[in-house]
N, C-alpha and C positions, 0 to 999 in steps of 0.2 A: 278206640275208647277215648274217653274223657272226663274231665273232672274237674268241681268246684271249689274254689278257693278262694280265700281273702288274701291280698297281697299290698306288701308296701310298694311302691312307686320307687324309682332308679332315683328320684329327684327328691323325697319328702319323705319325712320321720314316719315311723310305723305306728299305729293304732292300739290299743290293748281292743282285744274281740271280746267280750263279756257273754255275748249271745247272739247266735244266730240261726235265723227261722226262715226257712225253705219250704216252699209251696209251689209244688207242682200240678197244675188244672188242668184237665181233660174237657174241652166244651165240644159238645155236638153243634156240627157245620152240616155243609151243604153237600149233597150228593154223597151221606153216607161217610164227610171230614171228619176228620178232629183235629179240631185247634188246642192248641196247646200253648199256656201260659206260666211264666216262671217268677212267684214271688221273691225278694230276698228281703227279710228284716234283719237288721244288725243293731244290736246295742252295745258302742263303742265308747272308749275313755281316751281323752287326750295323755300323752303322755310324753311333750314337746314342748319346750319353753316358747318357743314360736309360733303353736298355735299350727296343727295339721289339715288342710282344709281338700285334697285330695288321696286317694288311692286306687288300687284297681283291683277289680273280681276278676276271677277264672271261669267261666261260664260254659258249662257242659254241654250248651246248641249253638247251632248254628243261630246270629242272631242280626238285625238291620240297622244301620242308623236311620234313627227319630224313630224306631218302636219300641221306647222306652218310657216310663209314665212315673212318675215320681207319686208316691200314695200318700205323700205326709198331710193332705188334706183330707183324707179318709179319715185317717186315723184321729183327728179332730172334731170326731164324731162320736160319743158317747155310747152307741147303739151298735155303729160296726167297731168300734174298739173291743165292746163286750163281746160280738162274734168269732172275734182276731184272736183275745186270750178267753174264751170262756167265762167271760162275766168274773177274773178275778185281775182286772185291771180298770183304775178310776181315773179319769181326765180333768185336770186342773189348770187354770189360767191365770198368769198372771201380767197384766200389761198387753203387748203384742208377743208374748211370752206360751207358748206351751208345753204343760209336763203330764207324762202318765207316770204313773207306780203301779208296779207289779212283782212278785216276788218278793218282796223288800226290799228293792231298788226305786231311786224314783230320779228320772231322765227328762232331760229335756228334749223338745219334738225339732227333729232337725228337717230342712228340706233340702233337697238336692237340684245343681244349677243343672236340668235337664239341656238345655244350650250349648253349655260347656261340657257334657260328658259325650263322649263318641268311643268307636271300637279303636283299638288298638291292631287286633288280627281276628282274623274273621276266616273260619274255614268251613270244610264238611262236620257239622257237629260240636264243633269247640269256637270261643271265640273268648277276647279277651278284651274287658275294657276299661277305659280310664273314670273314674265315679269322680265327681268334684263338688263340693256341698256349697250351699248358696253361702255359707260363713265358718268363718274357721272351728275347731275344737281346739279351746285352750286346755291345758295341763291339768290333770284331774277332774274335768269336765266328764259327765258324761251325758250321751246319748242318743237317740233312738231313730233311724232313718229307713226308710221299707219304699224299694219301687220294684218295677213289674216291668220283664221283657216279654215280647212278644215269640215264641219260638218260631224259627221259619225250616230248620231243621234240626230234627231229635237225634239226629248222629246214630250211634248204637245204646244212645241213654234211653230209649223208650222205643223196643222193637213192636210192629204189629204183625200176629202171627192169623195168616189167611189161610181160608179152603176157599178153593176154587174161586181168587177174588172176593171173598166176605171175612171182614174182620169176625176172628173168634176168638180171637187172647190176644194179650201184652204180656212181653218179658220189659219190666224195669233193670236195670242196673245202674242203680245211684253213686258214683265216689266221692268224697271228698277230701283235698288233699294227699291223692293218689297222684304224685306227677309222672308214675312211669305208666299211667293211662293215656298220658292227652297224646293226642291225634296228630301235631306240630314236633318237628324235629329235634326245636332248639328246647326242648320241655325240661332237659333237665335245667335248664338257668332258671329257672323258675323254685326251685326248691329252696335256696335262699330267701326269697321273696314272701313264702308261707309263712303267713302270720295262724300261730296258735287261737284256736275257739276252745275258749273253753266248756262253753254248752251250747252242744248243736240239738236243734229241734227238725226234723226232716218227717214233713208231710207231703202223701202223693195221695190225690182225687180223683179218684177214677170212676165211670160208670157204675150203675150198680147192676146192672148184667152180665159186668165182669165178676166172675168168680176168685177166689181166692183158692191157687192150689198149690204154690209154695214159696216160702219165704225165708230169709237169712237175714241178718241176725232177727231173734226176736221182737215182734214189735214192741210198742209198750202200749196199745189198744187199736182198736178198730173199732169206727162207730157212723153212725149215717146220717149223710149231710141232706139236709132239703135246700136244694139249690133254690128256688126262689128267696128263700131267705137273705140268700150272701146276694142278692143283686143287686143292694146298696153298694157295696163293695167292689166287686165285679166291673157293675155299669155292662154287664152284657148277659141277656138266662143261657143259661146253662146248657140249652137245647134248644134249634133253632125250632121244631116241631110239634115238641110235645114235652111236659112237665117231669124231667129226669131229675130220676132219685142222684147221689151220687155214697159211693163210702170214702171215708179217711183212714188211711195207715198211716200212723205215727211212727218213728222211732225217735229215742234219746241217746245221745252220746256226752261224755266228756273229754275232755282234752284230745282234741285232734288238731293233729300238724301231717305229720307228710311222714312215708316208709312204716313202719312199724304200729304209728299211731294215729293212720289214715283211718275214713269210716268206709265201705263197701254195704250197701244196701240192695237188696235181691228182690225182685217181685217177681212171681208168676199168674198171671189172672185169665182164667179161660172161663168161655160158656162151659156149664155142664148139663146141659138139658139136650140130649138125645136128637131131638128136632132138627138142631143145628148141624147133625154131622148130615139127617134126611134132605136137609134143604139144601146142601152142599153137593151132596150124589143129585139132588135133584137139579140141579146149577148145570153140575156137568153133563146129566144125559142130557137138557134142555142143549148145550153147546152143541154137543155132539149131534145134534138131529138137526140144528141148524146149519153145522158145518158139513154133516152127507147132504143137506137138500141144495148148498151155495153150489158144493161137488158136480152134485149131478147135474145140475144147470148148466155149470159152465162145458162141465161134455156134451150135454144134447145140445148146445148153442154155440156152440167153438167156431164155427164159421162166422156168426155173426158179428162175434164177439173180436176175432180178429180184423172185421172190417171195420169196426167200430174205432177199433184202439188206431188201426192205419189213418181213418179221415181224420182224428186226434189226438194224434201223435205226438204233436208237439205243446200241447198241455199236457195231457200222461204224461209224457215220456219227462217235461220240467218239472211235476207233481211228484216222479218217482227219485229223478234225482233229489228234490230239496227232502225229503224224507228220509233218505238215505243218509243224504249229509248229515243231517240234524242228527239221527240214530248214532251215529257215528264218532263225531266233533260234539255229543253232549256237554264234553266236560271242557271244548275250548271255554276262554273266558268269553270271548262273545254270545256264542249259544246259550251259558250260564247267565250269563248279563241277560239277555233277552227272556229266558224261563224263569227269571227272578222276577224281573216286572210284569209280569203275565202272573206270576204268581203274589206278588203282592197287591197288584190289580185285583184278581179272585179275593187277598184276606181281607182287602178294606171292604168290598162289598160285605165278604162276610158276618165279617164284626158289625158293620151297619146294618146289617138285616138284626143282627143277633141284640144290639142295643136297641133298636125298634121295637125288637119283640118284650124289652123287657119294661122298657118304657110303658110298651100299651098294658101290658099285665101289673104294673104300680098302680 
């Protein structure tokens, strides 16, 4: 497991948390993907004669350096700020200066030195990093800074539950400031470091042919996104395909810190249309008939088939070893190293199809 947190830094004064909003995005990819992206907004207060100008998150995925996007120019947008808080937050300027109010707060738009922030620890699922804002917060100063990691893995925070290789549910399991979650040894040094939210906002967007079949705590609504609309936002549709609906599950929490007053957030979202379980048996006799007919071949052809393999031998036979290895040494760092960049390879294509797509549909 693992889990989100705001944390002071070993070097620099702690933050007051005022608010913070978590958005979890489901995009349809390629061959049937889902990319997965992790908003964080935080509206912070200084509370440091010297003025605090970094700290670090706990981040519940696995995550890259430089797949991190700083959104404080979005939100300098009157149109996606309205989609961000629901049309009850206003954008004001003053100077090179900008503030929203919302709530009855009203913060200044902070941006983050994307340059200077990198990972700290980087694992299966968890990762930890160092955030550092392009200018400091002075002492009773407050606010407002939101950027967007790429997930590269969902750890056990977002499981996909398959029939016969086809996605047909998600188990979520959200924490925040859960430290006897995270995934890293030394997790409990980290419980000091948990800086107090005092209002967390946790939303997760999911497809809308995921069903909803059970939930903990309470939400506080569910309601349905038209993904074209957030493509301002976004900068990629929603679907590399076709015009996906999407729903939002909200929850609200206050005062969360760590043990006792951690948040834990549950989702269960499965197809429930019948179809799905026929398309599944249907998956598998398909397999099944192709795997009696590869059978039968290779017994009525076994002669040939072993002279084949002798005059090529020696590609088989190097083809089976490196397959093996690979299977094998997955998790040395090399082979990791190597399935990384292949797979971040496949996500910049991704996202570039997916920004294409949303481009030509503006």
């Amino acid at each position: 497991m693992s889990f989100f947190a705001v944390l002071k830094t070993k070097d620099s004064s702690p933050l007051r948390v005022i608010d913070c909003h978590l958005n979890l995005w489901s995009i349809g990819g390629l061959l049937n993907h889902r990319l997965l992206f992790f908003d964080v907004g935080l509206a912070l207060e200084g509370i440091d004669v010297n003025g605090t100008s970094v700290f670090d998150l706990a981040v519940p995925f696995e995550t890259l350096k430089g797949e991190i996007l700083d959104l404080g120019s979005k939100l300098r947008n009157q149109e996606v700020l309205n989609l961000i808080f629901a049309g009850n937050a206003k954008l004001s300027a003053s100077g090179t200066q900008s503030k929203i109010e919302y709530g009855g707060k009203t913060l200044l738009l902070y941006d983050v030195d994307i340059s200077q922030s990198e990972p700290i620890e980087n694992g299966l699922g968890f990762s930890t990093w160092k955030i550092r804002l392009a200018s400091a917060i002075n002492k009773g100063q407050q606010v407002y800074v939101r950027i967007r990691f790429k997930v590269s893995n969902s750890g056990h925070t977002w499981l996909w539950k398959r029939s016969v290789g086809a996605k047909n549910g998600a188990l979520i399991d959200f924490r925040v400031g859960d430290v006897r979650g995270t995934s890293t040894a030394n997790g409990h040094l980290l419980i000091p470091r948990v800086l107090k939210i005092e209002n967390l906002y946790l939303f997760v967007i999911a497809p809308f042919w995921l069903k909803l079949q059970t939930v903990s705590p309470s939400l506080y609504y569910i309601r349905l996104l038209e993904g074209k609309v957030w493509q301002p936002y976004l900068d990629v549709a929603t679907n590399l395909f076709r015009n996906e609906k999407s729903v939002i599950y909200q929850w609200r929490k206050t005062d969360v810190t760590t043990d006792d007053d951690a948040f834990h957030a549950f989702l269960y979202l499965g197809r429930d249309s019948p179809f799905v379980t026929y398309f599944a048996l249907l998956r598998g006799a398909l397999l099944l008939l192709i795997t009696a007919a590869v059978l039968t071949y290779l017994v009525q052809n076994w002669p040939q088939i072993i002279l084949l393999l002798q005059d090529n031998f020696r590609e088989v036979g190097a083809g089976g070893v490196i397959a093996f290895a690979v299977a094998l040494l997955k998790d040395w760092k090399y082979v990791r190293t190597a399935r990384e960049f292949i797979s971040r390879v496949f996500g910049k294509m991704e996202h570039g199809l997916l920004r294409m797509r949303a481009t030509m549909r503006s």
